[in-house]
N, C-alpha and C positions, 0 to 999 in steps of 0.2 A: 238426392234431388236438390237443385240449387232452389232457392228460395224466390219468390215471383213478387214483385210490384202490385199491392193488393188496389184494384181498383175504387174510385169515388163510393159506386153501387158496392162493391163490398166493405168499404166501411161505415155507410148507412146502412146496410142490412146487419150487419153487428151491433150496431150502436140500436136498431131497432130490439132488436131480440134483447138486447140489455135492458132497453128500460121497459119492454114487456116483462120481465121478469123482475125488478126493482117496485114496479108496479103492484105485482101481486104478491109480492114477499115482503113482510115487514121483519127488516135485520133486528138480533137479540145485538142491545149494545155493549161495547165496553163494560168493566167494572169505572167507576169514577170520568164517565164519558167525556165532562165538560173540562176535564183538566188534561184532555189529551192534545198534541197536534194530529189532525187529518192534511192529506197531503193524496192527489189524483193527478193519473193520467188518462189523455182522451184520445180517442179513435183520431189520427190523421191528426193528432196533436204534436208540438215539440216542447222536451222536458216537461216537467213537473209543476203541477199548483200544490204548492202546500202553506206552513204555514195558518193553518184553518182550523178555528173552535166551531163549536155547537154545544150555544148552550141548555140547547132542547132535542129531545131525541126525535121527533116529529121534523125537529130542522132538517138533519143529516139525511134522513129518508125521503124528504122532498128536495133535496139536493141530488141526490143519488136516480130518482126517478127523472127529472129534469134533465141534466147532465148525462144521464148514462156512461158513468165512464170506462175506459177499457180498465183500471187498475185504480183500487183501493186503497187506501192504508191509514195508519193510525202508528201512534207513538206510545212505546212501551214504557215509555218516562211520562211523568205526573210535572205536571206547569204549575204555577201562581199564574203564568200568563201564556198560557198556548199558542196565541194567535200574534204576538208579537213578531214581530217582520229578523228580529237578529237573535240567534241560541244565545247570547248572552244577557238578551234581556227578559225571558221568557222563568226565568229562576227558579230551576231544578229542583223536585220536590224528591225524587226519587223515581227509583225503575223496577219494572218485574227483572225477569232471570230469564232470560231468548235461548232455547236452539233451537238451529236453521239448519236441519240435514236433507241435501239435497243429490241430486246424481251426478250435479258437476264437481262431486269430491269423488266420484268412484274412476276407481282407477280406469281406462279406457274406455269411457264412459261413451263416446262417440257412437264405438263398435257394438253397444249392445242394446238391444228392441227396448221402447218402448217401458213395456212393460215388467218386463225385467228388471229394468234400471229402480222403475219403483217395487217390486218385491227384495230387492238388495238394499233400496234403502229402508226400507221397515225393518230387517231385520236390523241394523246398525240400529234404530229408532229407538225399536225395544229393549236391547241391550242397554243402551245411555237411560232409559224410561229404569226397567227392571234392576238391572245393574249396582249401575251408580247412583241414579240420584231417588230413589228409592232404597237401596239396600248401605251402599255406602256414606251417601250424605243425609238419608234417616227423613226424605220430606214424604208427607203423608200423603196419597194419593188425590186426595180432594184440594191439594195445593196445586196440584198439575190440572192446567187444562191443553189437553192436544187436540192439534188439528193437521188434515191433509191441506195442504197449501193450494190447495187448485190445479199445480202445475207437476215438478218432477222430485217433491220429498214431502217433509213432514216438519210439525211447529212444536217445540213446548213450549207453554206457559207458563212459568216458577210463580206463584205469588203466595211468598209465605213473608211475616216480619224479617224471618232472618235475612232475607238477602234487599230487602228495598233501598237502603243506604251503602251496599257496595260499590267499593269504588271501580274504573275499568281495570287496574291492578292485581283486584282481588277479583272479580271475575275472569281474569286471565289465569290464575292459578287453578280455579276449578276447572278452565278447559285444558292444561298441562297436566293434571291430572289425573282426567277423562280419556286423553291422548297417551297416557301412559311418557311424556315428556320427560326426557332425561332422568329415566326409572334407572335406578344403578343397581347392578347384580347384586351388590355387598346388604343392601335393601332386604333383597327377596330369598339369597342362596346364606348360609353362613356357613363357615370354616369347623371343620371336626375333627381331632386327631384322630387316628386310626391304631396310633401305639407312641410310647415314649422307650426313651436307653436315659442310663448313667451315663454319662460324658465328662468325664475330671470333675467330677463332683455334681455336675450340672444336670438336669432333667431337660431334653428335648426329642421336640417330637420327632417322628422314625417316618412319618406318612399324615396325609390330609386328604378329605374328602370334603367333597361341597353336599350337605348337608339340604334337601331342597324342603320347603314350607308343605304343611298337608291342606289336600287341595279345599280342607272345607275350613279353612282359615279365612276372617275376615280381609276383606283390600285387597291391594295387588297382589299378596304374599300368596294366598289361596288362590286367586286368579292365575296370576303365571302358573301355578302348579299344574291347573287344571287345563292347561294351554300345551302343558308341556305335553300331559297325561296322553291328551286326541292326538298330538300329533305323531306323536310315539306308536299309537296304536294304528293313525291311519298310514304310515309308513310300515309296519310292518304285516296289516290287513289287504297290500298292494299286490298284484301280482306281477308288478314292475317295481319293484322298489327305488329306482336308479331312477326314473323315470319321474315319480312320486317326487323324492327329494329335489330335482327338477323343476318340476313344479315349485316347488319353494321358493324358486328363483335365483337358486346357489348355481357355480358351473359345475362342468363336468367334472374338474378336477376336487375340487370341496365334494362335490356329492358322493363319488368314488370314495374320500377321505372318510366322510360319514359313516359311510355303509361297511368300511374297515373297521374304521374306532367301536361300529355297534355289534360286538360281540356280545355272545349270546349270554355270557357271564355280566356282561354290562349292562343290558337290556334289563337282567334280573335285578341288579342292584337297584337300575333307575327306580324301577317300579318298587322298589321296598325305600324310594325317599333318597337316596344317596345316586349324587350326580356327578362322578370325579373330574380329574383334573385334564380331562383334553380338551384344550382352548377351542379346538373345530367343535366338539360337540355342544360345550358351552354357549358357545358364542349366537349357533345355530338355533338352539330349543329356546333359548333369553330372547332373541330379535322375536324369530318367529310367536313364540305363543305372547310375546308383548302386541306384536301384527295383528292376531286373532282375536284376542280379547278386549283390545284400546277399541275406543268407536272413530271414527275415520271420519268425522261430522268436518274437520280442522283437516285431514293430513295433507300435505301440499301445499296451502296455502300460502302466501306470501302477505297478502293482508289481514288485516286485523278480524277477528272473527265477527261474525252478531253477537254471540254472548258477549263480549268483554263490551260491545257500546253502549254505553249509558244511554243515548239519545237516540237508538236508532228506530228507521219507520217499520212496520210487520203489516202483514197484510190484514183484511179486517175480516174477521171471521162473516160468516153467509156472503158475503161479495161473492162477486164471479170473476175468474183468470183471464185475460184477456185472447191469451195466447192459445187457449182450450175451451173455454167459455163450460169449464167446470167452476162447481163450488166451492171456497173455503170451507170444508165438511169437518165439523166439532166429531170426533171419535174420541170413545172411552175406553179406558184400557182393557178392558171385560172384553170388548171387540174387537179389540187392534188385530190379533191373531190371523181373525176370517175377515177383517175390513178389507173390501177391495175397491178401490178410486174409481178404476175405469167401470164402475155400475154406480157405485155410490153418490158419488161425486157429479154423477150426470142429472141437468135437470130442465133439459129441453126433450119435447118429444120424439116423435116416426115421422111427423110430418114431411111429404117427398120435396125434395129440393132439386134444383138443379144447378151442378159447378161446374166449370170448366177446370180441369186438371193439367197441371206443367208437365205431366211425367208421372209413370205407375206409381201405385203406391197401395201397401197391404196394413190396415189399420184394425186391433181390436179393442171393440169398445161393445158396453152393453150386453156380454157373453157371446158375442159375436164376432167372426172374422169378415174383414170386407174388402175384398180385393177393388182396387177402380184404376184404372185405367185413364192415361194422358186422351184430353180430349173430352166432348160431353158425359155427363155422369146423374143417373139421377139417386140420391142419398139422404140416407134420413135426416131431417134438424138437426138432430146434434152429432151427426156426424161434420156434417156441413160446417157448423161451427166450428168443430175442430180443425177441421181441415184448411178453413177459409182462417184461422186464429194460427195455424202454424204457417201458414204463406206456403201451401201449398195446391191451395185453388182459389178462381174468384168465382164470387155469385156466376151466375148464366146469364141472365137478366134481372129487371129491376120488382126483386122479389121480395115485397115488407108485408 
């Protein structure tokens, strides 16, 4: 559905429901509030106001009710001077540690519902949550605060001393090796003889095997193994196996090659730790279980990540998404599992509305499915909002 020309009466009815809602909700602030930059977009507005302190948290919430604006944010970098009009005179105190995984990093991301798109991103979420920066980089769970972004992924919050003074540098090496970035086999596999000869006096070896890590080794080492382990199993658990390796995204001719080099002698070795010397298999199980096990928060991208920015804006947690007119919803890890946005996250009533719709359209939200149809539509509040926040219907009339 192409996207519609939201009318005057539908950005007053939004910006209404915003600041009913700013109204009766008093946001939990930042950690160290007054040394952040605030920075807002407005219904029917163009670019950005930012640049903005509050030295009182009473301020921000009657700014917030006043203003009602479509989009929030705040600065994960600490000021001497926050509200200083140029970043170079505002003099950097330090930043928390951002990531921003969201569904414009999944692969064909266009093609798939909704909803889906966010249960693929929670699992990537957890993985980087559980994973790495828990298991591998050692930070304590009450360092992390996560949040649903309102919109189509999920936020961590690193705020531990180790990372406040990192530079973008060093932040860029933690997401390289989150990404699994230019992970080198010689790393993860290492070399075994398999037998030595005499040779004019000389001892060398007769045969070599790649030698692979046990998969409950710390780091990557453990990780690829156990990347190799699944996929190994879900190729041979296939009742198309050709088909399966396919799926990998190999062609016809490499998949054919695979399913030759994996003899059942082979198969047997893998599984006892030992991965020989055919470059197709090698090359196959290292990509792939790096594929599986990297979190994909970064893949693709051609700019600079939100972790590595020292200065960058994040949205402000309780605010509302403009585009959805869901919450910035604080979820704990105890939750994250059964967390679901499309209920959680919603915090407008059943109230019936009425929208005029560009073209069908099948939305679930609230444990329900709702099909509506181009043309008049009568729909709950917060369906309304969503629909009317994704440009795909306006008000009916001038409904506040």
């Amino acid at each position: 559905m192409n996207a519609v020309n939201l009318s005057k009466e539908s950005l007053y009815f939004l910006q209404d429901q915003f600041r009913s809602y700013y109204t009766k909700n008093i946001l939990s602030v930042p950690d160290r509030f007054s040394r952040r930059e605030y920075a807002f977009v407005f219904f029917g507005g163009r670019g950005m106001l930012r640049h903005l302190a509050f030295h009182r948290k009473q301020y921000l919430q009657e700014f917030l009710q006043k203003k009602a604006p479509m989009h929030a944010y705040y600065s994960t970098a600490y000021y001497q001077h926050p509200d200083a009009p140029r970043m170079t005179e505002k003099e950097w105190m330090g930043a928390e540690l951002i990531f921003d995984l969201d569904a414009d990093h999944l692969p064909n991301a266009e093609k798939i519902p909704y909803e889906k798109q966010l249960e693929l991103v929670k699992i990537e979420f957890i993985k980087l949550v559980d994973d790495f920066l828990m298991n591998d980089f050692g930070f304590p769970e009450e360092s992390m605060d996560l949040y649903f972004s309102g919109g189509r992924g999920y936020h961590c919050h690193v705020k531990h001393p180790s990372i406040y003074q990192l530079s973008s540098g060093d932040r860029r090496e933690i997401v390289d090796y989150i990404t699994g970035r230019d992970l080198n086999e010689s790393l993860v596999f290492h070399e075994e003889s398999t037998g030595v000869a005499q040779i004019k006096g000389k001892t060398v070896s007769t045969g070599k095997r790649l030698k692979m890590p046990k998969p409950d080794e710390p780091g990557w080492r453990g990780r690829i193994s156990q990347g190799l382990i699944d996929i190994l199993n879900d190729i041979l658990e296939s009742d198309d196996p050709l088909l399966k390796l396919k799926q990998y995204g190999v062609s016809d001719y490499t998949a054919q090659k695979l399913l030759e080099d994996l003899s059942s002698s082979r198969i047997e070795r893998i599984k006892q730790g030992n991965l020989d010397q055919s470059k197709t298999i090698r090359r196959f199980f290292l990509n792939n279980a790096l594929r599986k096990k990297a979190v994909s928060f970064a893949a693709g991208e051609t700019e600079e990540p939100v972790t590595c920015d020292v200065k960058r804006l994040i949205r402000l947690p309780g605010s509302l998404h403009g585009k959805t007119g869901f919450k910035v919803s604080r979820v704990t890890l105890d939750t994250l599992d059964e967390y679901d946005p499309l209920t959680e996250a919603i915090v407008f009533d059943d109230s019936p509305i009425s929208v005029l719709m560009e073209g069908d359209a099948t939305v679930t939200l609230n444990h329900q499915t709702f099909t509506v149809s181009e043309g008049l539509n009568e729909v709950p509040l917060f369906l309304a909002m969503f629909l009317i926040g994704k440009k795909m219907a306006n008000i009916a009339t001038k409904q506040h």
